[in-house]
C-alpha positions in Angstrom: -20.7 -124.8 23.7 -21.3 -123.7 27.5 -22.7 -126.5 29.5 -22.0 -129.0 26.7 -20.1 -132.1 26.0 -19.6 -134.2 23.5 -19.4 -137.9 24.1 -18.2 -140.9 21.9 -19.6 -144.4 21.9 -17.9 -146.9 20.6 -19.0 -150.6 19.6 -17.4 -153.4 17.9 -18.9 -156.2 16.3 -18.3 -159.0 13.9 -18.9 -158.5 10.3 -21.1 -160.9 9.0 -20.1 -161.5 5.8 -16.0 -160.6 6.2 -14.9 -162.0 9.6 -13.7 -158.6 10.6 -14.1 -156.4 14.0 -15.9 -153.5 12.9 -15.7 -150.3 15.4 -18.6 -147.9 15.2 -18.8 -144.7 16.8 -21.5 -142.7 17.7 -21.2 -139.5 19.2 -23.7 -138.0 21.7 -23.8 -134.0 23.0 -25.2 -134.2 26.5 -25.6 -131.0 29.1 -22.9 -131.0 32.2 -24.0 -128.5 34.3 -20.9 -128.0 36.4 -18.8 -128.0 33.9 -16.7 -130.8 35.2 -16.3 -132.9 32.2 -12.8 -133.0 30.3 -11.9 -134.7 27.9 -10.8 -138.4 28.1 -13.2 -138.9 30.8 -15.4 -141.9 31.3 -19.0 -140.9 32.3 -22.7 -142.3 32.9 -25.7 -140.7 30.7 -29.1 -140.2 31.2 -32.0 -139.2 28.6 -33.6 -136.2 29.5 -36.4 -134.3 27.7 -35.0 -132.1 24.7 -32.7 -129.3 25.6 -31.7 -128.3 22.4 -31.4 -128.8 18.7 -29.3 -131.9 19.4 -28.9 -131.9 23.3 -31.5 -134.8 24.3 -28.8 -136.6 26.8 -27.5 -135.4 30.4 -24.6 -136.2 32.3 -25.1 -138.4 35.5 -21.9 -139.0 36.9 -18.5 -139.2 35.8 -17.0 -142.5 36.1 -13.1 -142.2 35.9 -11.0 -139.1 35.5 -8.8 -138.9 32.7 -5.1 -138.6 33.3 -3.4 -135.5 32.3 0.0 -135.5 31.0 1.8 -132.4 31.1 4.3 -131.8 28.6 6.9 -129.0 28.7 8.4 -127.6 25.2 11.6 -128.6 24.2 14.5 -126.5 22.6 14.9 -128.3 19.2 18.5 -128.4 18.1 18.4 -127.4 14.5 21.4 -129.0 12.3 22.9 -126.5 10.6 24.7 -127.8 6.6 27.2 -125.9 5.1 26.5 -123.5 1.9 26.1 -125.2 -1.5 28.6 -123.2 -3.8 28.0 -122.9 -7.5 30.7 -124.3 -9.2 31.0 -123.7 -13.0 32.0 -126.7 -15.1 35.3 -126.4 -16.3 35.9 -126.1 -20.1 36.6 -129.4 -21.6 38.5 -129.8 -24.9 36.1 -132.3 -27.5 38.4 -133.4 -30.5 36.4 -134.5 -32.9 37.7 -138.1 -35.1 36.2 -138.8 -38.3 35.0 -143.1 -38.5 35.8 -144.6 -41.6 
């Protein structure tokens, strides 16, 4: 999706009946014409006439920037167990004593 990003908005609110914080999230494709947006940015939208099937939001400004974390691959030590054997059972001598 070329111009395109897909944003999440999340609300809580109190359930009526239960007490409980319920989160809801509704998720909005809007048209960024720079192609600045990434993701785990916080932006501003605007409605705009439909630009698409779904498209019917634009992006106004971005608000904050998302930090990036760069993480470099690690070697991963791999333990290395010693080979199961097959052992045979030994024979074992079963004497055999009548009950009276």
């Amino acid at each position: 999706m070329d111009k395109t990003v897909v944003v999440a908005v999340e609300s809580s609110r109190h359930h009526p009946l239960y007490k409980k914080t319920v989160r809801k999230i509704a998720k909005y494709k809007a048209h960024d014409e720079k192609n600045q947006c990434e993701q785990g940015d916080i932006v501003r939208l605007i409605e705009t006439r439909p630009l698409s099937k779904e498209k019917r939001w634009r992006v106004a400004e971005i608000i904050t920037r998302a930090e990036v974390i760069e993480v470099k691959p690690e070697e991963i030590e791999v333990e290395v167990k010693p080979e199961v054997v097959d052992v045979q059972p030994e024979e074992v001598d079963v004497q055999s004593e009548e009950i009276t």
